[in-house]
N, C-alpha and C positions, 0 to 999 in steps of 0.2 A: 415453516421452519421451527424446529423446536432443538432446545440444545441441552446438557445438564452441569453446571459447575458445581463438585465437590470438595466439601472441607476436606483437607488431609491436616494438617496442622497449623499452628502460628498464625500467618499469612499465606500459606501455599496452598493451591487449589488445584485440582486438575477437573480440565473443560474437556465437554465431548460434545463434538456434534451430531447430527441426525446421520451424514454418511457414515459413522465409525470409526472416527478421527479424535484424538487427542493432545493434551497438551498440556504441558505444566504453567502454573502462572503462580507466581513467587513476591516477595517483597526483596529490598534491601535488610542487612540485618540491624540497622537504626526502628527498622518497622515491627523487628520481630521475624523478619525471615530472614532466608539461607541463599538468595541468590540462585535458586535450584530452577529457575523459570522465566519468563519475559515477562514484564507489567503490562498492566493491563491497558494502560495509553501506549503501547509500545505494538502491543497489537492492533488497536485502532488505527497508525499510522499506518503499521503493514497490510491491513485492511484494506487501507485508501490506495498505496501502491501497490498492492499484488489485483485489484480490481482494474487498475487504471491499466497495468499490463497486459491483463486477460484481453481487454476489450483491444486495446494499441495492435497488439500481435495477431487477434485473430482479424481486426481491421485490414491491414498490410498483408495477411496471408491470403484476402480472400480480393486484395486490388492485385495479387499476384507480384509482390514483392519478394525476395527474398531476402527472406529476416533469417541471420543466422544465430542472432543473439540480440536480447533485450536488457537492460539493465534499468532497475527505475532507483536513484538514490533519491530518499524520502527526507525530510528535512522540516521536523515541525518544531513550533516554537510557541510554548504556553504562555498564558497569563501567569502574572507575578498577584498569588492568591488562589484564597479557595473559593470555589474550585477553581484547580491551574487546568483549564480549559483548552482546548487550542487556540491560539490566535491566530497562526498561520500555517500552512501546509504545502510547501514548495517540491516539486518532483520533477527531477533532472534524469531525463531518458539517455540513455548511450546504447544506439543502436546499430548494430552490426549485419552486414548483408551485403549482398553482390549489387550491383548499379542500383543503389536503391534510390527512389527519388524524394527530393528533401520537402515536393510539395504532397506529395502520398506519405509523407509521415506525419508531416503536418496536421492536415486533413485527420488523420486517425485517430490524433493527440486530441485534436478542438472536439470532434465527435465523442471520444472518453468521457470530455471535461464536460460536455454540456448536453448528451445525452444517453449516454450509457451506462457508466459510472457511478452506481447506486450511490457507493460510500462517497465519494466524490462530491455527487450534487446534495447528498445529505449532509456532511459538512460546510458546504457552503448557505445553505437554506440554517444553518445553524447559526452565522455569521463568521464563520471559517473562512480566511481569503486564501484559495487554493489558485497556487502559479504552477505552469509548469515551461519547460524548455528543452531543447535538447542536440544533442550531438551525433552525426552519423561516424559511422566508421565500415573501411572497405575491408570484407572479409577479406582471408589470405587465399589464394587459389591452390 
């Protein structure tokens, strides 16, 4: 993997990765930026939850569930200091599907957490205590 973040001004940068993707990444203006981007802890978080989703949804699509929607709200919470590090990282699923079974999501989720989930288990191997839990909900017909 290789990626490229460039100066644009102040604090703002724009990231690109190896697919040909981009992204703006900004400060607050106490920092000298414009708010024009997400920080950079802000993507790390989304990191940890759009990983833990990939793996969640294509777990339950391939025990043949029907997922009709995923939702993971992410919920991290730094050290007071520099660096303001994560100290924890909590990810609340709301998942949506026809008879979905609450012990096939289960299963999906622990498998994320503890072997699929790059970002996941590299925050925790960092001393990150990552929880998660979650909510079904029945699609509408």
């Amino acid at each position: 993997m290789k990626t490229r973040v460039n100066w644009i001004e102040n604090v703002m940068f724009v990231a690109e990765s190896d697919s040909g993707h981009a992204i703006v990444v900004d400060g607050v203006s106490a920092d000298g930026g414009r708010s024009m981007g997400m920080r950079p802890m802000e993507l790390m978080a989304l990191g940890v939850g759009s990983c833990s989703s990939y793996d969640v949804v294509t777990i339950l699509k391939k025990a043949k569930q029907s997922v009709t929607a995923c939702e993971a709200e992410v919920t991290a919470e730094r050290v007071d200091g520099t660096p303001a590090t994560f100290e924890s990282i909590h990810l609340h699923f709301k998942i949506t599907g026809f008879d979905l079974s609450e012990k096939h999501v289960q299963r999906a989720i622990e498998l994320s957490a503890n072997k699929y989930c790059s970002a996941s288990i590299m925050m925790k191997n960092a001393g990150v205590t990552v929880t998660h839990d979650f909510e079904l909900h029945e699609a509408e017909k």
